[in-house]
Every structure is written in structure tokens, then in C-alpha cells.
C-alpha positions as CSV (number, residue, x, y, z in Angstrom):
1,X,26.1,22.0,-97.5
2,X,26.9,18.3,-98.7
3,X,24.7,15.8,-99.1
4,X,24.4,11.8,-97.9
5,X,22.0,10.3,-99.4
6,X,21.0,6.9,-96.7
7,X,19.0,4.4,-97.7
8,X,17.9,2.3,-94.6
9,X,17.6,5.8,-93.2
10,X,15.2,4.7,-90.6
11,X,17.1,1.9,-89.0
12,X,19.6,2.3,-85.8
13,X,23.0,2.3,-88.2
14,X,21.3,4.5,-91.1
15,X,20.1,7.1,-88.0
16,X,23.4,6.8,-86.5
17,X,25.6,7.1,-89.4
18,X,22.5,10.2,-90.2
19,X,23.1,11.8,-86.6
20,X,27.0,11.6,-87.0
21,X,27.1,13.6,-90.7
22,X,24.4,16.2,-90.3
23,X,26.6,17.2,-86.5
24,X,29.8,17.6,-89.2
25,X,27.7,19.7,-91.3
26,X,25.8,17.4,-93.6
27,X,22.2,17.3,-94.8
28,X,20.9,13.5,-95.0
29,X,18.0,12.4,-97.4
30,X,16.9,9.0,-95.4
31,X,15.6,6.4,-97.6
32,X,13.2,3.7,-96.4
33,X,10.6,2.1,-96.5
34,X,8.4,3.7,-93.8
35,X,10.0,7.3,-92.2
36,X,7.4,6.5,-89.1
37,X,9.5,8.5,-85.9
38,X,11.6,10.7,-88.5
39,X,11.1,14.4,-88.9
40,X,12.2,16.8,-91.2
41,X,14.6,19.4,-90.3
42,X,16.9,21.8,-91.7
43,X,19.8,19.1,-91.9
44,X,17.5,16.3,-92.5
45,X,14.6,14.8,-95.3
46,X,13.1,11.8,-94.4
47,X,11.5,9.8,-97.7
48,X,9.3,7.3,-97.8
49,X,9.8,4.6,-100.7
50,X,9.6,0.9,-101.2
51,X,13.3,0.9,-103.2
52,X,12.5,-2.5,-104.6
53,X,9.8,-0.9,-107.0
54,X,12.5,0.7,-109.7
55,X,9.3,3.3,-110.1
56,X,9.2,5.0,-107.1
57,X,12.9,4.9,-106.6
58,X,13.6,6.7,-109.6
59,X,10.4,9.0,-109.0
60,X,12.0,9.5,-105.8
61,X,15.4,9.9,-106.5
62,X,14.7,12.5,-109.7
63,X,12.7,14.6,-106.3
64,X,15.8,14.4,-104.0
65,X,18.7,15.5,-107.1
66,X,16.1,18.5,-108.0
67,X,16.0,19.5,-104.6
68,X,19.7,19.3,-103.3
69,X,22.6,21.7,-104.5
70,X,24.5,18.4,-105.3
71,X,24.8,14.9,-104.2
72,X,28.2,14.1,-102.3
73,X,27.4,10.6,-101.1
74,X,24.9,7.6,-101.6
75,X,25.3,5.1,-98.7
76,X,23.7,2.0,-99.0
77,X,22.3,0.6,-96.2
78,X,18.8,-1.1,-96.5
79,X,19.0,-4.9,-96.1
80,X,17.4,-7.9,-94.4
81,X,18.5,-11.1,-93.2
82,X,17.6,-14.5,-93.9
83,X,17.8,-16.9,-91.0
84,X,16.8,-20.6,-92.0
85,X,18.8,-23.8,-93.6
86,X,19.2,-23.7,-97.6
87,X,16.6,-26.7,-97.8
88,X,13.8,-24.7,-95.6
89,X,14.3,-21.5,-97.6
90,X,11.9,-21.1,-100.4
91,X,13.0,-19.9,-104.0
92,X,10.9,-16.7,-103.6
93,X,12.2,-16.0,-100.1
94,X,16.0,-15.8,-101.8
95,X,15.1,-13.4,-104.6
96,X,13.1,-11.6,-102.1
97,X,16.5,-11.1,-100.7
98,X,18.1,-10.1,-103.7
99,X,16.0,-7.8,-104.0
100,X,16.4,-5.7,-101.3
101,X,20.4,-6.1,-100.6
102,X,21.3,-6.4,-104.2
103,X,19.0,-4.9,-106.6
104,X,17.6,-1.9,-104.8
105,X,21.6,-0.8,-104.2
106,X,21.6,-0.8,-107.8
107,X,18.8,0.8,-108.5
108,X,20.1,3.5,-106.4
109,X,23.7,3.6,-108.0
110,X,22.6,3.7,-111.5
111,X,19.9,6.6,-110.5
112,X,22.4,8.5,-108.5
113,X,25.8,7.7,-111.1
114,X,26.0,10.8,-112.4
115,X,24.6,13.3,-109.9
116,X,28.0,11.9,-107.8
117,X,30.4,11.8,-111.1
118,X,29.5,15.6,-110.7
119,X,30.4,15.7,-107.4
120,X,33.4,13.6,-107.0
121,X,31.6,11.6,-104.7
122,X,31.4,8.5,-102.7
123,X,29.4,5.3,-103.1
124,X,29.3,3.9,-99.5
125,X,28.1,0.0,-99.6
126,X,27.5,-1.4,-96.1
127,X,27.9,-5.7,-96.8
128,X,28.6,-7.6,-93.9
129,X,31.1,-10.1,-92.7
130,X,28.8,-12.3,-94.5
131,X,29.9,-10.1,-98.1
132,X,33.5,-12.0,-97.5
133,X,33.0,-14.9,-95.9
134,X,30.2,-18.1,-95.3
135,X,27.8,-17.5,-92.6
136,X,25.8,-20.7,-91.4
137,X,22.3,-20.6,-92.3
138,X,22.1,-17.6,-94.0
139,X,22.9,-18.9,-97.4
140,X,20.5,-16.2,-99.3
141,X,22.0,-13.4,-96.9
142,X,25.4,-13.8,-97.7
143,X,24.9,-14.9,-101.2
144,X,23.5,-11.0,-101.5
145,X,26.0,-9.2,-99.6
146,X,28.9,-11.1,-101.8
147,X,27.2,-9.9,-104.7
148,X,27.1,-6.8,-103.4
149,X,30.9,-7.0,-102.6
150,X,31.6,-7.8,-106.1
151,X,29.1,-5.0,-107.7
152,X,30.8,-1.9,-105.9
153,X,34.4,-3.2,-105.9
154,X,34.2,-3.4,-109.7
155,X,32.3,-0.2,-110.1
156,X,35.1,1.3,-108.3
157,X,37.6,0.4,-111.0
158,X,35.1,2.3,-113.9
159,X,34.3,5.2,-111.4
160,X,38.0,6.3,-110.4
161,X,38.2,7.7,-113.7
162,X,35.8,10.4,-113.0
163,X,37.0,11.0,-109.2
164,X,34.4,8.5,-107.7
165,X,35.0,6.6,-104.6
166,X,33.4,3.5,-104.0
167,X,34.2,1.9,-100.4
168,X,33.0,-0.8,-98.7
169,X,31.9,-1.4,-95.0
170,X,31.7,-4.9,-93.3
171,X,30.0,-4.7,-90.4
172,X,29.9,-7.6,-87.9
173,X,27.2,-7.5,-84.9
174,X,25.5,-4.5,-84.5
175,X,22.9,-4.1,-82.0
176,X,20.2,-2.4,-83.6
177,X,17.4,-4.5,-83.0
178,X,17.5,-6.5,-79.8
179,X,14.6,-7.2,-78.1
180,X,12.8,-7.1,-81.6
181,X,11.0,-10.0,-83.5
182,X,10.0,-9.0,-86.6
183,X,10.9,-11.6,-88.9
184,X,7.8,-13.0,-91.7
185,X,7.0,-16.3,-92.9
186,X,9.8,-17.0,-94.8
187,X,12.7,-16.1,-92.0
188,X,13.3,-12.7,-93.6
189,X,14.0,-10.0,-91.2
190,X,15.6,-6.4,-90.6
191,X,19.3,-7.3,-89.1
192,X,20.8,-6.4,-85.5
193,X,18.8,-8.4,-83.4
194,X,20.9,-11.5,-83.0
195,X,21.0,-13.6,-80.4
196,X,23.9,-15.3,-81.6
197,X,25.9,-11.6,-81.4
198,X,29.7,-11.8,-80.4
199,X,31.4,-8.3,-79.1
200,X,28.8,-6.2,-80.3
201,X,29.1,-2.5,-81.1
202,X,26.4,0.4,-80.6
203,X,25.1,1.8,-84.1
204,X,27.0,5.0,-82.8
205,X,30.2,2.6,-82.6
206,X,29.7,1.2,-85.9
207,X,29.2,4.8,-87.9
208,X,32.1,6.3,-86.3
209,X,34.1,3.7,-87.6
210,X,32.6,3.7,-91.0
211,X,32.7,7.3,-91.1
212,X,36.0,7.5,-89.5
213,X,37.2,5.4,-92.4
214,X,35.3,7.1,-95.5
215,X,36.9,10.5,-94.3
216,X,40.7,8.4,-94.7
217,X,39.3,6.7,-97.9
218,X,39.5,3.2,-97.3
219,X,38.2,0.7,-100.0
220,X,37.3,-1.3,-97.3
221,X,36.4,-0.9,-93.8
222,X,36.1,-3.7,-91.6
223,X,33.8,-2.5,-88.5
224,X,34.2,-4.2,-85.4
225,X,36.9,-7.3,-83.7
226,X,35.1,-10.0,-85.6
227,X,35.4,-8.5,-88.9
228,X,38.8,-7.6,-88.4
229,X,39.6,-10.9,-87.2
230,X,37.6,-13.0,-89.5
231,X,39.1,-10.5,-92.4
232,X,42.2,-12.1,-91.6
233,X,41.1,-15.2,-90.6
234,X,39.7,-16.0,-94.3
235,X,42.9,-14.3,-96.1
236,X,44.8,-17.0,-93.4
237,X,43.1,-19.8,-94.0
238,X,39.4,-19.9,-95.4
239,X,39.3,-23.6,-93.9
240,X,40.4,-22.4,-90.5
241,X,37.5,-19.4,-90.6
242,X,35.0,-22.0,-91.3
243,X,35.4,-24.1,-88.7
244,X,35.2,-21.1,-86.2
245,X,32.4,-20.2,-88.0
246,X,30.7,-23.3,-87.1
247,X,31.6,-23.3,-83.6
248,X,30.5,-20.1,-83.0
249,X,27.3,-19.9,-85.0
250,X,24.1,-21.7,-85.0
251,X,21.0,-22.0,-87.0
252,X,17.6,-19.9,-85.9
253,X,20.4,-16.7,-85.3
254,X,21.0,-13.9,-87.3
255,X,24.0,-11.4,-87.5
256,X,24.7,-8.2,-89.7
């Protein structure tokens, strides 16, 4: 039996993308920070771990690699948003950020490196629309999700070597949240409850796509019209996507 290993395991695309593997045959260790409403089953290991803290995460991944015949694929999927102009945003709020979309995925690619080098596995980054393009107000989100972008896209070139994939998912508006309002002080929130969302897709919608395209290998898998369209928009004409962009986004909103 494979193994995914999902961080954000406990959020409506990580339980999705969890629900979709484990019916092909797949056990899923799901990463977050609180497993609250998760259960442990024969195809499933819910842990609990604050991935920011370098400790636990390698406490807990050393657990997970001990337990598990081998580790076929690491998908990373924890994140928050940031929803507030560049001049309202505190410094801490932005490495806060950081922390959690950028860091923590590294964290968890250098723990699980050689575990899926033995494998011939896959490294599954899910960035955002925001990973390729501007997103208004959202300066520290898509700051992180480009950073990711360029972390896993140049890993790939070191990793092919030793029969590693590393693919990339860009969501565009998921609706895994709405109804929710969860965000702290400082703006920062779990994504999928925007109210600024445009052709939204299920989290069911959004993993099959991913999924669909890991299975057919694609380094990167747009998810969703917008993404596809603004994909192209931005190879088009970056000016052009940023004027839609405006027009179609507005501070005090979030997207993923």
C-alpha cells in the first residue's frame, strides 16, 4: 500500500485530495495542526503537529517514515492567507506567513527527501494563482506562494536525477471555508472562504483535478477556469492580467 503524506490534512482540499487516494488504494498520514473531527482507520493516520516548530516536525516525521513501508508522496498543502494592504500588514504578520506557506513546506521536503528518493516519488506543492501572478492585497500571500513556486520548480531540476517528481498545483477559488470567519488580528486566515470567489470549485473538484494531473505527471497543474485563464493571461500579457486583476478583486477578500 502507498503512502501520501498531506500536510493541511484537516482542511476541505487536504480531506478531499485524502478521501480521493485512500478510495484508489492509498494510506494518507494527515498533517496539521489540530486532527479535531479526523479518525484513524486502516487507510488513514491523522497527526497532530504545529509544522512551523522544525522540532516536532521532524519528531513527527521520523514517527510517520518508521511506521510506513515507504513514502510515495508528500503533498503540501497547509497555508493561510493574508488579507490586508502592504501598509496595514505588520512585519511579524509577513514572516508569520512565511512561515507556514514557505518554511514549513521545507521543513517537510528536507525531512521527507530521502524517504521519497527511495521511492521514486512525488513532491506535490499546492501554490495558488497567487504563486504566478499579483493578487491585490495579499502582498505577503503571494509573496509565499511565489517562493514556493520557485523552491519546488528548482528542486525538481536536482530531484529528476534520482526519479523524483516535483509538480505543482495552482489552485484558484476553492470553497472550503465559506460561511467561516476565522481570521486573527493581523488578517491571517485559513483560505477558501472568499467572498470575492469567481467560478468556484468543490474541494472534491479541485483534488480530482490535481490528482487527475499528478497520475499524467504534469509539472504544473492549473486547477480551475481562472487559473487556466489567468495562466495564460500572464504568459499573454502580464499588464493585461493586472488590470483584470484589479477589476475583479478587492481589498478585505481573500482567494486560494
Amino acid at each position: 500500500m502507498k503512502t501520501a503524506v498531506i500536510s493541511g490534512g484537516n482542511g476541505g482540499l487536504g480531506r478531499a485530495m485524502a478521501d480521493q487516494l485512500e478510495a484508489q488504494g492509498w494510506h494518507c498520514v494527515l498533517m496539521d495542526v489540530t486532527v479535531a473531527g479526523l479518525k484513524a482507520t486502516e487507510s488513514r493516520t491523522p497527526v497532530e503537529v504545529d509544522l512551523t516548530d522544525p522540532a516536532a516536525l521532524n519528531a513527527a516525521a521520523v514517527e510517520i517514515i518508521a511506521a510506513r513501508p515507504s513514502i510515495d508522496m508528500v503533498i503540501y498543502n497547509a497555508g493561510v492567507t493574508q488579507i490586508a494592504p502592504f501598509e496595514e500588514a505588520t512585519a511579524d504578520s509577513h514572516r508569520r506567513v512565511f512561515e507556514i506557506n514557505y518554511f514549513a513546506a521545507v521543513g517537510m521536503a528536507r525531512v521527507f527527501l530521502h524517504p521519497l528518493r527511495r521511492s521514486g516519488g512525488t513532491h506535490l506543492a499546492i501554490s495558488s494563482v497567487a504563486g504566478f501572478s499579483p493578487l491585490y492585497a495579499r502582498t505577503a500571500y503571494a509573496a509565499s506562494k511565489h517562493a514556493m513556486q520557485g523552491f519546488f520548480s528548482t528542486l525538481r531540476s536536482e530531484e529528476r536525477a534520482f526519479g523524483v517528481r516535483c509538480l505543482i498545483a495552482a489552485p484558484s477559488f476553492i470553497a472550503t471555508n465559506l460561511g467561516t470567519s476565522d481570521q486573527d488580528d493581523n488578517a491571517i486566515m485559513r483560505p477558501g472562504a472568499a467572498a470575492d470567489s469567481m467560478d468556484q470549485l468543490t474541494p472534491d473538484a479541485a483534488a480530482k483535478i490535481i490528482l487527475r494531473g499528478t497520475v499524467r505527471g504534469r509539472d504544473f497543474i492549473p486547477v480551475g477556469r481562472i487559473a487556466r485563464l489567468a495562466a495564460f493571461l500572464v504568459r499573454l500579457s502580464p499588464s493585461l492580467y493586472e488590470w483584470a486583476m484589479r477589476r475583479n478583486t478587492h481589498a478585505g477578500k481573500q482567494t486560494r
